[in-house]
VMD Tcl script that draws the C-alpha trace (Angstrom):
set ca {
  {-30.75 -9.92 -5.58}
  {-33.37 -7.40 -4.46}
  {-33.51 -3.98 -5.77}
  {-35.15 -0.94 -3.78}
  {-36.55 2.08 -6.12}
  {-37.40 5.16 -3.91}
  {-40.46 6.54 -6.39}
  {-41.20 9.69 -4.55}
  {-41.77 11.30 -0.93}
  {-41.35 10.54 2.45}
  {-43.35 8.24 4.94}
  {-44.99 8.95 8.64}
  {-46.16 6.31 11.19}
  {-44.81 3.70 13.51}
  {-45.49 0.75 11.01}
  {-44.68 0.10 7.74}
  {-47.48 -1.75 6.08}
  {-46.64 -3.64 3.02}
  {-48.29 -4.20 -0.34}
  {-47.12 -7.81 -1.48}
  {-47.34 -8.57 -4.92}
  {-45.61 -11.45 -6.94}
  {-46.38 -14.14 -9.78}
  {-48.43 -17.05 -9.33}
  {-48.34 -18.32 -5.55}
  {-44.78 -16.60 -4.46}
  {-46.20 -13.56 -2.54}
  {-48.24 -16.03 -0.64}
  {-46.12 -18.52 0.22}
  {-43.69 -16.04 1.22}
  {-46.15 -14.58 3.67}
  {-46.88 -18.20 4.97}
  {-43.37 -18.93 5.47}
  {-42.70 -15.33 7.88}
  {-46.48 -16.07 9.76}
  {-45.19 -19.25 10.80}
  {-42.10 -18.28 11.91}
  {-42.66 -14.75 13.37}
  {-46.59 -15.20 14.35}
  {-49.13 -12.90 13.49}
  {-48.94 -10.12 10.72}
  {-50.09 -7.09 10.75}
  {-50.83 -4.51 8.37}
  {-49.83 -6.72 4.88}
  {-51.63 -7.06 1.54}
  {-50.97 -9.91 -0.60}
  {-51.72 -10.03 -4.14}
  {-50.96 -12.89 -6.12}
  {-50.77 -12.26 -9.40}
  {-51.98 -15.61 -11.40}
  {-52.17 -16.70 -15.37}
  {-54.89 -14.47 -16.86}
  {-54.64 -12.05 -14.48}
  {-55.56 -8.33 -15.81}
  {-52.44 -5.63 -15.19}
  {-54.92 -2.96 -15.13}
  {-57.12 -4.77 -12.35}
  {-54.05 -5.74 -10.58}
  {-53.48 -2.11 -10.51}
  {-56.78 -1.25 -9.00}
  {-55.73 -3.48 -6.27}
  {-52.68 -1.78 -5.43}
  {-54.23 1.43 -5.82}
  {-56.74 0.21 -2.79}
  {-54.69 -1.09 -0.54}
  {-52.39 2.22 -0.80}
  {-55.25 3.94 -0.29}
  {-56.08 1.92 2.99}
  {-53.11 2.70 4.27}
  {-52.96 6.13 3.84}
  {-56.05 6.43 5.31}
  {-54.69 4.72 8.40}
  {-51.85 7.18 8.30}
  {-49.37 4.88 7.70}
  {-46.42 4.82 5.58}
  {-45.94 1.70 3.16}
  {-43.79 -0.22 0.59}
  {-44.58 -2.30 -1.94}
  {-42.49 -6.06 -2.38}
  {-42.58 -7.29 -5.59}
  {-41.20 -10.21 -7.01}
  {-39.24 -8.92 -10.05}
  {-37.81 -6.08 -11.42}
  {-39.18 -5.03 -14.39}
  {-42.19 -7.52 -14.35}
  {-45.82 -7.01 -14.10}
  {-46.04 -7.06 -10.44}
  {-43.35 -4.18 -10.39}
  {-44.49 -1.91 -13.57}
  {-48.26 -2.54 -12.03}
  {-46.91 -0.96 -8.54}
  {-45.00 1.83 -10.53}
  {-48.77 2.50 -12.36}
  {-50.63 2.58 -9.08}
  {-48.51 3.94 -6.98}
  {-47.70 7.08 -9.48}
  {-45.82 10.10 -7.07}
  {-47.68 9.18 -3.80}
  {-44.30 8.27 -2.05}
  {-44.03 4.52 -1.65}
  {-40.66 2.21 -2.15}
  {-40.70 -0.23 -4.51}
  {-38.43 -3.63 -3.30}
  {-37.98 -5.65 -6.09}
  {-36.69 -9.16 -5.80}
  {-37.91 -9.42 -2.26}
  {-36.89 -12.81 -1.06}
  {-37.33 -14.44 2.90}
  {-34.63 -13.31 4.42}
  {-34.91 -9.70 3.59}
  {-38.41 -9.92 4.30}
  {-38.16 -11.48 8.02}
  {-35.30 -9.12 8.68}
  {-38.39 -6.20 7.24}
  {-40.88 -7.33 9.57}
  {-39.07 -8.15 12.77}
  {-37.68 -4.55 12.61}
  {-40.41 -2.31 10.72}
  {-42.14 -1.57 14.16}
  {-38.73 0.55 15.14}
  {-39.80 2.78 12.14}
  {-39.87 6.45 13.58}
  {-41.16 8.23 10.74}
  {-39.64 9.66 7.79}
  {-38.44 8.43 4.64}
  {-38.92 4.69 4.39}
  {-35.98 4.95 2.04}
  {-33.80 5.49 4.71}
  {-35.08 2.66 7.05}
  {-35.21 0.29 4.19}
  {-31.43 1.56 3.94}
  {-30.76 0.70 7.23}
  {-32.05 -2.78 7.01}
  {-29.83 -3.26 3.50}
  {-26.89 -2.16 5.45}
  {-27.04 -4.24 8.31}
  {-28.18 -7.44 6.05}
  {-25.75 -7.09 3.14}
  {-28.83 -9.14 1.68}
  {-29.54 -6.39 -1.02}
  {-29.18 -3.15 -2.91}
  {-31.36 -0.65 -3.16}
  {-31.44 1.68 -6.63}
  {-33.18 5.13 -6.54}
  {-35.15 5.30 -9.70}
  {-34.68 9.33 -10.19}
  {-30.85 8.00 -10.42}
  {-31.65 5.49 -12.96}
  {-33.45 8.05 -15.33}
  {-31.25 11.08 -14.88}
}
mol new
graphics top color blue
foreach p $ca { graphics top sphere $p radius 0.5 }
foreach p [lrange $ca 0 end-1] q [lrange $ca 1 end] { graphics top cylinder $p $q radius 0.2 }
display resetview
């Protein structure tokens, strides 16, 4: 199951870039796996996090490739392996009330079904396009995290 937490604020742009971030070799596979079957990527990160691995460095990461991003003017999510894990609290620490989604539990499916459609993105929330994609997929659920802490 994958799990989308809407931290804060809305995105602008025509893509969606994505900050992938998982244990071990996942994220990376997972970006192998859509590159062959979809062709070239644009406008992705991938961050493996591996066995003695530093949270706070893994941080720093994130923090730079949000900050890429931004700079490009585009709007961006981060995919994370698990909820609750390193990879997740890590993109809660860096991303702190920016405005980026959090999908945790991203799996193939959901993420082909992301990147064949992220270039209709018209601007706005990315909660809502993320919503759109859940919807149509019935592949996940997404959880707004101001509804889990009020």
């Amino acid at each position: 199951m994958v799990f989308v937490c809407k931290l804060f604020g809305k995105g602008e742009g025509y893509m969606i870039g994505v900050i992938l971030c998982s244990h071990a070799s996942f994220a990376q596979g997972l970006y192998d796996a859509a590159e062959m079957i979809t062709g070239e990527i644009e406008n992705i990160t991938v961050l493996p996090f591996v066995d003695g691995d530093n949270v706070d460095d893994l941080v720093e990461k994130m923090r730079t490739a949000a900050a890429g991003y931004r700079e490009k003017g585009l709007p961006y999510v981060y995919m994370v392996d698990l909820w609750g894990a390193s990879p997740f609290n890590a993109s809660l620490k860096a991303e702190g009330d920016n405005g980026a989604d959090v999908v945790a539990g991203v799996n193939l499916p959901f993420f082909l079904e992301f990147l064949t459609s992220r270039d209709e993105f018209s601007g706005g929330p990315t909660a809502e396009f993320l919503d759109g994609i859940i919807e149509e997929t019935g592949l996940v659920k997404r959880i707004n995290l101001k509804e889990l802490s009020g």
